[in-house]
C-alpha positions as semicolon CSV with decimal commas, in nm:
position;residue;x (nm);y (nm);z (nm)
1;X;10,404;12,267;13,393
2;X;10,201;12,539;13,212
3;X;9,838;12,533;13,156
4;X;9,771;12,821;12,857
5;X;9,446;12,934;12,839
6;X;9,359;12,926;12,460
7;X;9,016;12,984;12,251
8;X;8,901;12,723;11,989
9;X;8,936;12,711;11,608
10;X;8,619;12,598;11,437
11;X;8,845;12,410;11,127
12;X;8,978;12,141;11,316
13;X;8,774;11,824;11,215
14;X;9,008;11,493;11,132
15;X;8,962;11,362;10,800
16;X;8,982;11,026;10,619
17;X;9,383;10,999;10,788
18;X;9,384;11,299;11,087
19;X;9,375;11,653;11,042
20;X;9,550;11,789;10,750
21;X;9,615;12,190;10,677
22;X;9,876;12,421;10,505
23;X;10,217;12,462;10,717
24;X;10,049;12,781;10,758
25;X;9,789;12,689;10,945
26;X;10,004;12,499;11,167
27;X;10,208;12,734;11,271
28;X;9,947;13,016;11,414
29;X;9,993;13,023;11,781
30;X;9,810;12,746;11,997
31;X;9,638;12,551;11,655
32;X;9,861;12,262;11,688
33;X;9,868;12,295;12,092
34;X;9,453;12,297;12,047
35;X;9,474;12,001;11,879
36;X;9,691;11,769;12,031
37;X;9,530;11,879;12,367
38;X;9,204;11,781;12,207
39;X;9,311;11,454;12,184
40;X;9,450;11,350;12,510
41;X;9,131;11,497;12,631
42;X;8,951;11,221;12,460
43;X;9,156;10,946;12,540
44;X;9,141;10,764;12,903
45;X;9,389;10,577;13,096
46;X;9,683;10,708;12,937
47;X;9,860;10,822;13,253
48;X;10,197;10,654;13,298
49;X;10,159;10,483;12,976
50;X;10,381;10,472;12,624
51;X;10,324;10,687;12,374
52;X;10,511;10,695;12,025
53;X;10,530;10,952;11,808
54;X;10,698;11,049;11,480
55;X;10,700;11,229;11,145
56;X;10,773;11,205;10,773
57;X;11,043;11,452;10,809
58;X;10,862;11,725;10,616
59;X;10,920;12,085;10,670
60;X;10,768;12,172;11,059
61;X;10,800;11,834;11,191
62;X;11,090;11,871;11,411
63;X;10,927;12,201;11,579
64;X;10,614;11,998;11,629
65;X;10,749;11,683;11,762
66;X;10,938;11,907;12,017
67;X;10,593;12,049;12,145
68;X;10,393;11,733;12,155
69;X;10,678;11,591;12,362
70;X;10,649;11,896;12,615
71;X;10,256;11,833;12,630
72;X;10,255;11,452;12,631
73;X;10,487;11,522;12,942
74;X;10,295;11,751;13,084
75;X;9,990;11,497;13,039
76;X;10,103;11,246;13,213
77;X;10,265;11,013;12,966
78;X;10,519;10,791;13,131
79;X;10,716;10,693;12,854
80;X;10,775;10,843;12,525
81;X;10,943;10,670;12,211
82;X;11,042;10,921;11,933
83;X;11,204;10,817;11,625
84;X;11,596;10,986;11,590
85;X;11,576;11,317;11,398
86;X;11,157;11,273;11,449
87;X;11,199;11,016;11,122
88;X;10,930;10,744;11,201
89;X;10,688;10,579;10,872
90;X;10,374;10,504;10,988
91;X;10,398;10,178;10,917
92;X;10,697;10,168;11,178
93;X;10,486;10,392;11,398
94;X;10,198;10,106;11,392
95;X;10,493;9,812;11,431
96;X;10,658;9,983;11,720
97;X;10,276;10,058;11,900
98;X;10,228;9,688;11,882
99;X;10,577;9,556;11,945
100;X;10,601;9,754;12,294
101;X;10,230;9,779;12,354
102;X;10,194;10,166;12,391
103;X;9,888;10,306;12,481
104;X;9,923;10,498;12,154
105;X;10,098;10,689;11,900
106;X;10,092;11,018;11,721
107;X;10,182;11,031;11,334
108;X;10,304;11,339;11,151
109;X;10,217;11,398;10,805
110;X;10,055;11,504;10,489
111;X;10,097;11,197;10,301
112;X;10,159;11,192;9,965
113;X;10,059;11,562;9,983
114;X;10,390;11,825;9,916
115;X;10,576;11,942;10,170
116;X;10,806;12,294;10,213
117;X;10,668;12,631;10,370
118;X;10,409;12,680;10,160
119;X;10,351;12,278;10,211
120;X;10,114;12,074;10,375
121;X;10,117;11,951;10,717
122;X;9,921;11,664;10,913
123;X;9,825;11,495;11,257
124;X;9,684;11,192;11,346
125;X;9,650;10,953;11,609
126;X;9,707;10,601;11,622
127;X;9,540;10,372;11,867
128;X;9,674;10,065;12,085
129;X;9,640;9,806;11,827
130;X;9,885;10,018;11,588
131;X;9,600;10,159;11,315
132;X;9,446;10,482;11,304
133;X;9,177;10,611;11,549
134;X;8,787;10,474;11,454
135;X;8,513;10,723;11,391
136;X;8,431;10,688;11,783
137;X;8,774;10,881;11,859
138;X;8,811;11,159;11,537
139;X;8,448;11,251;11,669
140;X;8,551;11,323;12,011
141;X;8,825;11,515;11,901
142;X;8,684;11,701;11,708
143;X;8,435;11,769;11,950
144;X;8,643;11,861;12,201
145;X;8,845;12,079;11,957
146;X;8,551;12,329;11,921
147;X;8,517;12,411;12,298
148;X;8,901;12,385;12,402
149;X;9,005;12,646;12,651
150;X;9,335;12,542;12,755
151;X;9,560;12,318;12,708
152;X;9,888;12,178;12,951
153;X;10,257;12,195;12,816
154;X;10,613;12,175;12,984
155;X;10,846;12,470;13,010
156;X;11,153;12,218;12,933
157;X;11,407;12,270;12,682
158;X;11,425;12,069;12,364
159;X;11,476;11,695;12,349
160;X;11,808;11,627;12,143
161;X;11,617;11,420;11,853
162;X;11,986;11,334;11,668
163;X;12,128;11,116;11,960
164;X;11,981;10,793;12,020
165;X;11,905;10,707;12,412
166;X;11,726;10,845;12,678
167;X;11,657;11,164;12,830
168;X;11,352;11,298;13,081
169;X;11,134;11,544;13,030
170;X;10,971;11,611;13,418
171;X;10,860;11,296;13,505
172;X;10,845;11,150;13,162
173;X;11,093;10,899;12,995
174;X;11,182;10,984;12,653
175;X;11,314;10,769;12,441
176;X;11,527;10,854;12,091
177;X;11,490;10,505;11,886
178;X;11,660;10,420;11,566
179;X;11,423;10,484;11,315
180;X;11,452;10,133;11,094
181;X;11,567;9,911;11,349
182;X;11,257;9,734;11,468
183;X;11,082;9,770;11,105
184;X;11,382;9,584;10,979
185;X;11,358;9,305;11,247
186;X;10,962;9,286;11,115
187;X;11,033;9,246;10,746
188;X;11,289;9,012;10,818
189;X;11,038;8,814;11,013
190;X;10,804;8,773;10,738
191;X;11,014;8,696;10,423
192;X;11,299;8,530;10,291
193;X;11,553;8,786;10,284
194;X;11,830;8,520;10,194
195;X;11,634;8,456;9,884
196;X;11,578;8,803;9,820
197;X;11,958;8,870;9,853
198;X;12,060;8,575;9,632
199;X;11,803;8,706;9,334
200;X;11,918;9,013;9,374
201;X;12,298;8,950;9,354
202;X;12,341;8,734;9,109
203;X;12,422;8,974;8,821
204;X;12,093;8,996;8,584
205;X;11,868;9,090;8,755
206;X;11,835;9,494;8,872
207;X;11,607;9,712;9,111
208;X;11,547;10,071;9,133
209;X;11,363;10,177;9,435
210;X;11,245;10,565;9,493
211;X;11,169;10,688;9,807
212;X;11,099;11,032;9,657
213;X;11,274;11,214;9,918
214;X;11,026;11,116;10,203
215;X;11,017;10,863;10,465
216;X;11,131;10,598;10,363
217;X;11,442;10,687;10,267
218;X;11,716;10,592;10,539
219;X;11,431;10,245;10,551
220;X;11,516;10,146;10,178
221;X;11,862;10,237;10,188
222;X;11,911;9,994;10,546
223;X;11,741;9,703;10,406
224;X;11,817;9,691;10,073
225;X;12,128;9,832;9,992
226;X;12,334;9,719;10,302
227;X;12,086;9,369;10,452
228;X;11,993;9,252;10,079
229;X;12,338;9,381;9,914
230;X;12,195;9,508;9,622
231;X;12,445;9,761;9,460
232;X;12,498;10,145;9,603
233;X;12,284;10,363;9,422
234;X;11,960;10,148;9,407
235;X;11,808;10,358;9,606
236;X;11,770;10,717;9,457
237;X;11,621;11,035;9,576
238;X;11,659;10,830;9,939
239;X;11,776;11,138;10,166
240;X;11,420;11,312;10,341
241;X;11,410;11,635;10,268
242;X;11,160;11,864;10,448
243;X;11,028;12,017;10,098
244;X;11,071;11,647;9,900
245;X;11,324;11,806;9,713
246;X;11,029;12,025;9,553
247;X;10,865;11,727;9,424
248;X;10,506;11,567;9,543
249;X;10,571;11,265;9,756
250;X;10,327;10,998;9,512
251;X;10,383;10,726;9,407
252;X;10,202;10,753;9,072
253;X;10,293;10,755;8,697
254;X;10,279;11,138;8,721
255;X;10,438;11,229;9,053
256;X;10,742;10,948;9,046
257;X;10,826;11,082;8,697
258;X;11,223;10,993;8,768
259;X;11,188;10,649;8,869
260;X;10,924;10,616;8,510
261;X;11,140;10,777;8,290
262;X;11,389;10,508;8,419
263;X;11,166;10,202;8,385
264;X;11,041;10,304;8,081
265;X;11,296;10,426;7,905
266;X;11,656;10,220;7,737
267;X;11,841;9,926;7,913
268;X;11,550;9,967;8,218
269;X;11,585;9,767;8,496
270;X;11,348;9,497;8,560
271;X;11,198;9,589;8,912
272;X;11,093;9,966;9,034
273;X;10,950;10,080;9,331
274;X;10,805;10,425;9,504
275;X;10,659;10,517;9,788
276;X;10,511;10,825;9,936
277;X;10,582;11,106;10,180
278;X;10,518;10,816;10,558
279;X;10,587;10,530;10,387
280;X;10,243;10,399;10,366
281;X;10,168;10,364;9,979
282;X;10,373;10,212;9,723
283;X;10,364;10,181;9,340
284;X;10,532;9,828;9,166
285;X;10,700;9,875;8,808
286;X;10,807;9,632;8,550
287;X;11,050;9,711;8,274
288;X;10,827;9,937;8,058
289;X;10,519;9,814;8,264
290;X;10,293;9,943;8,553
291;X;10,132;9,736;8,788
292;X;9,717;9,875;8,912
293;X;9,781;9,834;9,284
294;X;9,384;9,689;9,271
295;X;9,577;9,401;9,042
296;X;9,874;9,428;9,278
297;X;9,673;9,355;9,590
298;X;9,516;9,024;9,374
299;X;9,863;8,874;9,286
300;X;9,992;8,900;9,651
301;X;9,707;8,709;9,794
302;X;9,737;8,446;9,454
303;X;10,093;8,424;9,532
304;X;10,094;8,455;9,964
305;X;10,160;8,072;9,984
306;X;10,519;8,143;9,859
307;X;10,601;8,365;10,131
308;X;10,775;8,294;10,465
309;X;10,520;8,501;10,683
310;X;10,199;8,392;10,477
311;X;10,258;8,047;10,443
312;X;9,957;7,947;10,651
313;X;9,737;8,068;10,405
314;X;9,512;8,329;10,427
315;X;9,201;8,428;10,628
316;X;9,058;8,664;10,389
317;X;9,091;8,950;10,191
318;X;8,968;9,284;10,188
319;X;8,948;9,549;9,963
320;X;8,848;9,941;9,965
321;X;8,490;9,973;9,734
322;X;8,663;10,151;9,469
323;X;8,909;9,928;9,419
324;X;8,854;9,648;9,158
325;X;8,718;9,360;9,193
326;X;9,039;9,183;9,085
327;X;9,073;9,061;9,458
328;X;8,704;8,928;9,433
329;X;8,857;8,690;9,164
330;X;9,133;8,549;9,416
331;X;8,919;8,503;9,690
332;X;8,650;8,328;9,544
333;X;8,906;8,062;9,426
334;X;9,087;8,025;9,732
335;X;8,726;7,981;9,914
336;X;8,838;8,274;10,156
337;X;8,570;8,595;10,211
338;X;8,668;8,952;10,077
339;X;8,497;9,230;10,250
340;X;8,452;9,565;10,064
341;X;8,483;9,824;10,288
342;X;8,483;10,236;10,246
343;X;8,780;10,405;10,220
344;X;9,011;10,454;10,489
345;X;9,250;10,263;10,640
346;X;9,035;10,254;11,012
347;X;8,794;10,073;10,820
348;X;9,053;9,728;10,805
349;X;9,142;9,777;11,165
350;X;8,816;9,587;11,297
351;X;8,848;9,290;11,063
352;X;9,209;9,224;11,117
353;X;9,210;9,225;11,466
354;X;8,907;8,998;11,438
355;X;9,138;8,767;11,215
356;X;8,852;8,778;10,930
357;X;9,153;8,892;10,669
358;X;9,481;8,831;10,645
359;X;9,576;9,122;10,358
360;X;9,392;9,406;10,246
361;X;9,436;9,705;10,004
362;X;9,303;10,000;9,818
363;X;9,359;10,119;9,483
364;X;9,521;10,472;9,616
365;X;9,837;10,298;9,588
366;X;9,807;10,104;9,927
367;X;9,839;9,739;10,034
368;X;9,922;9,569;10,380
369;X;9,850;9,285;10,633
370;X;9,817;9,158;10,958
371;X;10,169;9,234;11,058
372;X;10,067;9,580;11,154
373;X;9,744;9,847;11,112
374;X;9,846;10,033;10,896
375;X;9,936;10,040;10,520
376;X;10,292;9,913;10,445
377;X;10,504;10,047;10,086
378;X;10,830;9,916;10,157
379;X;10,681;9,553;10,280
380;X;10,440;9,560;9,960
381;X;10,781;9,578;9,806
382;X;10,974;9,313;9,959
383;X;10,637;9,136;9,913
384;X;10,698;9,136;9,566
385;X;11,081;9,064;9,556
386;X;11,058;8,765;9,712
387;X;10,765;8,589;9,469
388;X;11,013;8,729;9,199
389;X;11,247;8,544;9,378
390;X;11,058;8,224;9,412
391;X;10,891;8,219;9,037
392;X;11,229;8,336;8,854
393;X;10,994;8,528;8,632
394;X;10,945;8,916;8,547
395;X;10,686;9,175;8,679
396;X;10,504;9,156;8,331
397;X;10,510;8,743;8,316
398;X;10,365;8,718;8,630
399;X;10,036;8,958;8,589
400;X;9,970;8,874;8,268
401;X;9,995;8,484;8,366
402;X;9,757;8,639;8,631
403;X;9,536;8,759;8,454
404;X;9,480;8,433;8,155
405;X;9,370;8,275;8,508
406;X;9,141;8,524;8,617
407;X;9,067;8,752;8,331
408;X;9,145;9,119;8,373
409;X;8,957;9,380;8,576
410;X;9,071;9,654;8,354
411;X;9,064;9,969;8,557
412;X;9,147;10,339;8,621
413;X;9,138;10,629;8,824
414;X;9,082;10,977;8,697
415;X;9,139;11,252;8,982
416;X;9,048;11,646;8,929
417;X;9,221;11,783;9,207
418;X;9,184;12,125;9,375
419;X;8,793;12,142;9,218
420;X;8,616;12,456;9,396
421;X;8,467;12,251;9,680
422;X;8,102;12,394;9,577
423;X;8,126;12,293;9,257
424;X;8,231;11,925;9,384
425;X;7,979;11,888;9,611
426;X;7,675;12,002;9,390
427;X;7,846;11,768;9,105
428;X;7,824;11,468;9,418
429;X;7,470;11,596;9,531
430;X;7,315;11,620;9,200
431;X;7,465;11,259;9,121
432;X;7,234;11,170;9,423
433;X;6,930;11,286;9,300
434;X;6,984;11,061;9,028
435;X;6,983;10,727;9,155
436;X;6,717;10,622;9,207
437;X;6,603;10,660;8,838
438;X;6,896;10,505;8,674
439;X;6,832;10,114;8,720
440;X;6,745;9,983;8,360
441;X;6,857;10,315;8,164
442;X;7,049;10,190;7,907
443;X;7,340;10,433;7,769
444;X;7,542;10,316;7,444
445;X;7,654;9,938;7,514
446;X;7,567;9,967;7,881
447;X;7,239;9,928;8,062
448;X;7,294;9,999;8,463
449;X;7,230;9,727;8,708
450;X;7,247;9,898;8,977
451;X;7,313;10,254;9,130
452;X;7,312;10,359;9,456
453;X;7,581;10,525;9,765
454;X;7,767;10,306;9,970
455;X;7,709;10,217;10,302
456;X;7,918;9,989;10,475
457;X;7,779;9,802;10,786
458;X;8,110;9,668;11,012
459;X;8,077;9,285;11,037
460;X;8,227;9,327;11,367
461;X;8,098;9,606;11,587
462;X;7,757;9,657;11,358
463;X;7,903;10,057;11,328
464;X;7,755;10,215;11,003
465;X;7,922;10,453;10,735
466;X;7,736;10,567;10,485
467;X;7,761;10,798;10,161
468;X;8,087;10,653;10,096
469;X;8,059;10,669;9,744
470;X;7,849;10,678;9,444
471;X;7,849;10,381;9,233
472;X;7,666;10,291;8,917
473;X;7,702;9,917;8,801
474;X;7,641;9,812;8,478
475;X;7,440;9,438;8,380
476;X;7,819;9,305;8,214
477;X;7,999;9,389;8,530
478;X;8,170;9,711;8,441
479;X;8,083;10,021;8,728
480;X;8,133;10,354;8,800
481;X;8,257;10,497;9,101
482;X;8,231;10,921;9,227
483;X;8,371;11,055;9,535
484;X;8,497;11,316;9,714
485;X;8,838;11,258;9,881
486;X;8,953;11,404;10,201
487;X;9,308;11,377;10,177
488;X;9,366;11,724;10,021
489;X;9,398;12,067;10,180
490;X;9,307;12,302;9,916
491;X;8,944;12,310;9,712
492;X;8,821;11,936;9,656
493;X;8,987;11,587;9,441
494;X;8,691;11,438;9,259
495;X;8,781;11,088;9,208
496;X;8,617;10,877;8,918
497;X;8,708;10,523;8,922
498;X;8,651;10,319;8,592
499;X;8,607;9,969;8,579
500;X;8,508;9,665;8,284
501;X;8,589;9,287;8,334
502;X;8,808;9,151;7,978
503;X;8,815;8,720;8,015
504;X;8,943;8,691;7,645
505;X;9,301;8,679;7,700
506;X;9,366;8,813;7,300
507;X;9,264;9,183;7,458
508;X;9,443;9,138;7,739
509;X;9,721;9,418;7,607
510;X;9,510;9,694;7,515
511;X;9,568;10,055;7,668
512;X;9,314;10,059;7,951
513;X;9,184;10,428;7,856
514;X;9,106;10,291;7,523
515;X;8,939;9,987;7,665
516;X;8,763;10,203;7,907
517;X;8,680;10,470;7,694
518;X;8,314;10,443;7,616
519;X;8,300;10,450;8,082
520;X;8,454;10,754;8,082
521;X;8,283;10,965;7,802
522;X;7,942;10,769;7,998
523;X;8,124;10,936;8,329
524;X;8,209;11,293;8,213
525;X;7,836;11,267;8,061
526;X;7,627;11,156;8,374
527;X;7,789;11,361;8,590
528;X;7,850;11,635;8,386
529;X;8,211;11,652;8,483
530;X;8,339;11,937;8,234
531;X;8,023;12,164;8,308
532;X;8,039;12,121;8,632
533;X;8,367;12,135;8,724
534;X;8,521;12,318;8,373
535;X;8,750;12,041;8,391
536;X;8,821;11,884;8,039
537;X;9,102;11,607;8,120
538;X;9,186;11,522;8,461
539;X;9,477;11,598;8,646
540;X;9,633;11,269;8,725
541;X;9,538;10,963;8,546
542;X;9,617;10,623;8,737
């Protein structure tokens, strides 16, 4: 065992998911050492116990799986499960946490942020109940991260991450686990895969499911081309490739551009799926129509009673603040709670373990549930196979049968990513300043109700998070929502989220930028978007 004495670097706070940087930054000598050191330093009782780590398979993850091993080792970890090849989703991170109770687990990945050289790289750690660390944890990480002066490693050689089995590293067990294996068993667990298989083999009705060269590859291809039978070639851009095949791993209308163009286009088939670069997000297509994932996260917990795993009924519901209030809807009628929380997947941990909720979900292309902590694509997907299966009907039947029920939330996301982070934050700032003078403005059609920035009180350990978001909510239900989001590496992603309630069933069809349009000339105008940014259109449009 080596102990390296080392010197701090000042850029190493966690964000909404871990810390996230340019390969670049990864690779100077001792930053990822620094960090990883930082957080068994903050952690307490770990000796001797299980810790699990794995990757999205994006460029530098092997090299950095192979060091966190050596340090976890040199630690005092007894017992290390690594995913073969370092291929672990974090959603099969979180399921294997909680299936063999390890102390922990540490995730590797940017997300739905590119990959390659020039790429982005992430960290993050995963506490015992499978989700990602709270507040309480990230702090003392970071903390510790600015006054690091060493840190403990193992002069070993490498692990062999291809060949399933065990091997030691000093005192330390490690462990090479298939990488789908115990997901599979969990899916399986929860719905009706003999129902899925029989819809899906029958002859009429087709799937096209698009891993986008991440994660979830070798996942999609196990369970639904060779457990569910549907035919070879289902599953397309399914081999993880450390650059994403020069794509960006997300799931949106602009990123999963092959899997559109197929949905969209002539003789489409009637179900398509993507999911990002770990597996946690997940976007649902219809032939020739696109399914909000605010909407998507309503018709799962409308529908839940149809499914194997959710049969029970469900606890509650809860929903990230700027995602619609489609979920709101649901809940009310089913005489269940839905708790709006910030954004941030840490922010569901409390509440599910507390068994206030049974599924939750944001609009960034996320939904999951009890089954682990930790947003799920591929499960959001089989979700949705197997009401297909049960109701017989297509993708656009279903919401629009939805939505005569519960009206539509009509709703969209503009993001202007890579914004000069001064710019962004005076834009957020001078939004501030303005609150408190907009109640009972009235601009155009809409006079504001409300305006204020989140803060979100946990029902279950009274912790507080606050400036979470501006919003500005109009007297007919329609808001605004500005924030700042912390997944990116480079400048700053304003988000604007858009938002009107439609009951009249007649208007039910029309293209939500037109419905929202008055909203977002309102949003470019009170926040002075375009001046402030010299922005004109956005850069994705969800």
């Amino acid at each position: 065992m080596q102990t390296v004495l080392t010197q701090p670097f000042s850029d190493q706070k966690p964000g909404t998911s871990g810390l996230r940087k340019q390969v670049t930054t990864f690779q100077q000598p001792h930053y990822l050492q620094n960090f990883v050191q930082a957080i068994f330093d903050s952690l307490e009782g770990y000796q001797g116990q299980t810790l699990v780590v794995g990757g999205d398979g994006r460029y530098y993850n092997r090299e950095a799986i192979q060091i966190i091993l050596k340090m976890a080792a040199a630690n005092g970890f007894g017992r290390i499960l690594v995913g073969q090849g370092g291929i672990l989703s974090t959603p099969a991170v979180s399921g294997i946490i909680r299936k063999y109770q390890a102390f922990g687990g540490i995730i590797l990945s940017a997300s739905h942020n590119p990959g390659g050289p020039d790429g982005d790289f992430g960290i993050k750690y995963n506490t015992s109940n499978g989700g990602p660390a709270p507040e309480k944890v990230t702090s003392a990480i970071f903390e510790r991260s600015k006054v690091i002066d060493e840190y403990k490693i193992l002069e070993a050689s490498d692990v062999d991450l291809d060949r399933i089995g065990p091997s030691t590293l000093g005192n330390t067990r490690v462990e090479v686990v298939d990488s789908v294996t115990d997901y599979a068993a969990l899916m399986e667990s929860l719905f009706d895969f003999d129902q899925i298989q029989q819809f899906l083999t029958r002859g009429d009705f087709r799937i096209c499911i698009d891993p986008l060269h991440a994660v979830t590859g070798p996942y999609a291809t196990a369970i639904f081309e060779r457990r569910l039978n549907a035919p070879a070639g289902t599953v397309q851009n399914g081999i993880p490739l450390e650059d994403f095949g020069g794509g960006h791993p997300d799931p949106n209308l602009v990123y999963a551009k092959d899997l559109v163009k197929i949905m969209f286009g002539d003789n489409a088939p009637d179900f398509g799926a993507a999911s990002d670069g770990d597996g946690d997000r997940n976007m649902i297509l219809g032939r020739n129509f696109f399914v909000t994932p605010s909407d998507s996260l309503a018709i799962l917990a409308a529908n839940a009673t149809l499914v194997p795993g959710y049969r029970q009924g469900l606890a509650g519901i809860a929903r990230s603040m700027p995602t619609s209030q489609a979920p709101d809807r649901v809940a009310e009628k089913l005489g269940i709670d839905c708790y709006e929380t910030p954004t941030g997947w840490k922010f569901f941990g409390n509440l599910l373990d507390a068994g206030k909720i049974t599924l939750c979900g944001e609009e960034s292309f996320g939904t999951g549930s009890n089954h682990v902590r930790e947003k799920d694509g591929l499960w959001a997907v089989l979700f949705w196979l197997n009401i297909l299966a049960v109701r017989q009907q297509s993708v656009e039947t279903i919401v629009k049968e939805h939505w005569a029920t519960y009206g539509r939330n009509v709703y969209s996301r503009h993001d202007y990513e890579g914004v000069d982070s001064d710019r962004a934050h005076d834009l957020i700032t001078t939004l501030r300043g303005q609150l408190s003078t907009l109640p009972g403005q009235t601009f155009g059609a809409y006079t504001v109700g409300y305006s204020d920035d989140f803060s979100y009180t946990d029902p279950v350990d009274g912790s507080v998070a606050s400036q979470q978001g501006v919003r500005i909510g109009f007297q007919d239900g329609s808001r605004i929502v500005f924030r700042l989001s912390g997944t990116g590496t480079q400048g700053a992603t304003l988000r604007v989220y858009l938002e009107s309630y439609e009951a009249d069933s007649s208007k039910h069809d029309q293209d939500p930028q037109v419905a929202l349009g008055d909203l977002i000339q309102l949003a470019d105008s009170l926040a002075q978007i375009t001046a402030k940014t010299g922005r004109t259109t956005p850069t994705v449009i969800t």
